[in-house]
C-alpha positions in Angstrom: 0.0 0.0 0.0 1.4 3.9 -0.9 1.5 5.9 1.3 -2.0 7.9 0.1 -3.4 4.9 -0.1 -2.5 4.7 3.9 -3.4 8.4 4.4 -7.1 7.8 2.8 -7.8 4.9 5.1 -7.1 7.4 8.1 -9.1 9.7 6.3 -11.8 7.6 6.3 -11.6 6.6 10.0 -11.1 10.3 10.9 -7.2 10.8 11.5 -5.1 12.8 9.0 -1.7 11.4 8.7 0.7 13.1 10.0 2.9 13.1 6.6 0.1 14.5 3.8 0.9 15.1 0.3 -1.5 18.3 -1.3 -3.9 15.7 -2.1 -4.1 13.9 0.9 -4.6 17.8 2.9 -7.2 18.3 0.1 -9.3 15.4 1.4 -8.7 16.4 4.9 -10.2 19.7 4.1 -12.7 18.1 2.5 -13.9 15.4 5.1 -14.0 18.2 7.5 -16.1 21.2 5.8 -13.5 23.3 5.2 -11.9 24.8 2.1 -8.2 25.4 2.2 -6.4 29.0 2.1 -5.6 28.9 -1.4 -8.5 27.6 -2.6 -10.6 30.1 -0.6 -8.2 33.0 -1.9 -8.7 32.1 -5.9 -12.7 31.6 -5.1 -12.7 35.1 -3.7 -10.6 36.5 -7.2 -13.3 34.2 -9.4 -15.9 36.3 -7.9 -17.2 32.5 -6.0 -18.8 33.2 -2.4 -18.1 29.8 -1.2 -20.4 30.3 1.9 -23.0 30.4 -0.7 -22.0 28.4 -3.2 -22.7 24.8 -3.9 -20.1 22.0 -4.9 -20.3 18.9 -6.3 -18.0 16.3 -6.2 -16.5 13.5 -8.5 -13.8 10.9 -9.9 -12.5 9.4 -13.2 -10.8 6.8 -14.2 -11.9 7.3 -17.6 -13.8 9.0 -19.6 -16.8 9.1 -17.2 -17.4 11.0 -14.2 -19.0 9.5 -10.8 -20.4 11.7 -8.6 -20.0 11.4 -5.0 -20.8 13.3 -1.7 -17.8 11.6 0.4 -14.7 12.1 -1.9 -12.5 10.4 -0.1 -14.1 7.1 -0.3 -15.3 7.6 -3.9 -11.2 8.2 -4.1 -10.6 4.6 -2.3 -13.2 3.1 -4.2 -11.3 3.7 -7.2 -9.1 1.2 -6.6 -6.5 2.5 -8.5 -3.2 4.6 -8.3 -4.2 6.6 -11.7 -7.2 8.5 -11.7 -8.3 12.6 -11.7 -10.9 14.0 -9.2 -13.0 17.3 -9.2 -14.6 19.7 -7.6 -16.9 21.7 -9.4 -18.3 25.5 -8.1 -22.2 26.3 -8.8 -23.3 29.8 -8.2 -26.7 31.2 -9.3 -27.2 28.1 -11.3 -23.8 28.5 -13.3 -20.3 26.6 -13.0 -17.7 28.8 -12.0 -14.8 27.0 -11.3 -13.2 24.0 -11.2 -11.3 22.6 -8.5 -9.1 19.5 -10.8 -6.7 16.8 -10.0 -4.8 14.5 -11.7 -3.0 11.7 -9.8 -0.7 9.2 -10.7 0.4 7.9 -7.6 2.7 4.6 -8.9 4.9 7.6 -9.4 4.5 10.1 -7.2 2.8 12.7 -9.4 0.0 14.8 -8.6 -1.4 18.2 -10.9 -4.0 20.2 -9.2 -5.2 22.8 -11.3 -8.1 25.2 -10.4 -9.9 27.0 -13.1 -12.1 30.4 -12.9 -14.9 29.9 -15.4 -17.1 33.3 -17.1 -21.3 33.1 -17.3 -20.7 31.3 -20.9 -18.6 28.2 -18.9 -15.8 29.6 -20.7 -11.9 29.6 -18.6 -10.9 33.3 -17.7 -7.9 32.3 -15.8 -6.4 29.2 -13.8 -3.4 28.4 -11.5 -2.2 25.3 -11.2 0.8 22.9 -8.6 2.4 20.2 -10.4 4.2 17.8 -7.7 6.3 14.9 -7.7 7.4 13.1 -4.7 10.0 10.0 -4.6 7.6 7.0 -3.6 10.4 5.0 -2.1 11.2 8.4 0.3 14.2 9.3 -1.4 15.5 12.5 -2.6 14.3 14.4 -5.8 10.8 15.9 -5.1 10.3 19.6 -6.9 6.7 21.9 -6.2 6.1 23.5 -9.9 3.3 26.2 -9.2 2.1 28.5 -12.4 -0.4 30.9 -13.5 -2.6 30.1 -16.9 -3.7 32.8 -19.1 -6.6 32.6 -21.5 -8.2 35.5 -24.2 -11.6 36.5 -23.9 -12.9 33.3 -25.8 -11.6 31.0 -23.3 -8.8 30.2 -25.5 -5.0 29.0 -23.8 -2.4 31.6 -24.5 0.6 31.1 -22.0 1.7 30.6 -18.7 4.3 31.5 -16.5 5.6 30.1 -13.0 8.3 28.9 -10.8 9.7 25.9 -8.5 8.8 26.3 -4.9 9.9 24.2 -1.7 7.6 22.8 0.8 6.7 26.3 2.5 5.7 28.2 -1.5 9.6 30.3 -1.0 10.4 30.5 -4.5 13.6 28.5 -5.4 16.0 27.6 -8.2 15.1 25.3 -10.8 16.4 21.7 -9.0 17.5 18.8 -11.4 14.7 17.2 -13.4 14.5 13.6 -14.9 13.9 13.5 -18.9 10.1 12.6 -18.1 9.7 15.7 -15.8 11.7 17.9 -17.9 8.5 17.8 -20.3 5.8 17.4 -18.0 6.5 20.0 -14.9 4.5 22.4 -16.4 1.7 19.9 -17.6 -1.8 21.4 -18.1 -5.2 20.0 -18.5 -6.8 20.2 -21.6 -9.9 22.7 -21.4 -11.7 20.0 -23.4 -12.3 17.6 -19.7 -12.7 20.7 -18.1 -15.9 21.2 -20.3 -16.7 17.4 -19.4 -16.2 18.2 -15.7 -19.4 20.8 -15.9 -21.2 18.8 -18.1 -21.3 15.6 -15.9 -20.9 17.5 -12.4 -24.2 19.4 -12.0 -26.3 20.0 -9.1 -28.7 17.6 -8.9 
């Protein structure tokens, strides 16, 4: 078992580990009503009250989306150490924003990017946090965090970002494997971002 497979069964019997990845402190926010700082901070610059707003939960391991109202166990249920989650933002009967993750945990990768969505569904802005940790505990990790710019028609047109260490300080660029050389900066494409919506709607 990896280690957030370990951290979701104390998630589901009510103890956070005491070693959390940003996915594993996701779900602890999540299991416990809260909404983290950073999440909180981009919902307040997306115009989202979240003390208004509903969410709605779900997971992939394909093409389809499940809903579910206890993540963390639709997350177990999965079964699987490759598989993406969301967490989509309704306001006055529109989406705006996306909450998405994208895990691959056989090798320590996990991409959380948040998108701000206009009245037409279309992406005004995102940020996302592209992570790797060593599963056997070795040295290596790197924090990528970026900011995604898209025109008026919801259209990608660049980004820009930096490596950070475990408290967000900025650092240097650290040494990078071939693989991570072209994936640090990885992106969803706005395409399952559209699914998201379209499958995650308040019931």
């Amino acid at each position: 078992m990896n280690e957030t497979a370990l951290a979701l069964l104390l998630l589901l019997g009510g103890t956070a580990s005491p070693s959390q990845s940003p996915f594993d402190r996701y779900l602890d926010a999540v299991k416990n009503h809260r909404v983290e700082a950073s999440e909180l901070a981009f919902l307040r610059k997306c115009g989202v009250d979240a003390s208004r707003a509903s969410h709605v939960y779900g997971v992939s391991v394909g093409d389809s989306w499940t809903r579910s109202s206890n993540l963390a166990k639709a997350v177990y249920d999965t079964e699987s150490d490759f598989f993406n989650s969301a967490e989509v933002w309704w306001q006055n009967g529109q989406a705006k924003a996306v909450d998405f993750w994208a895990l691959s945990l056989d090798v320590g990768s996990e991409s959380n990017t948040i998108y701000c969505l206009d009245a037409t569904s279309r992406i005004r802005f995102a940020q996302s946090t592209n992570a790797y940790t060593p599963v056997d505990g070795g040295p290596g990790g790197w924090i990528y965090r970026q900011d995604v710019r898209y025109d008026s028609s919801g259209k990608f047109i660049g980004k820009s970002g930096h490596f950070v260490n475990a408290q967000g300080e900025i650092i240097s660029r650290p040494k990078l494997g071939e693989d991570d050389k072209k994936n640090f900066d990885w992106v969803p494409d706005t395409e399952v971002i559209a699914e998201v919506t379209s499958q995650l709607r308040p019931k």
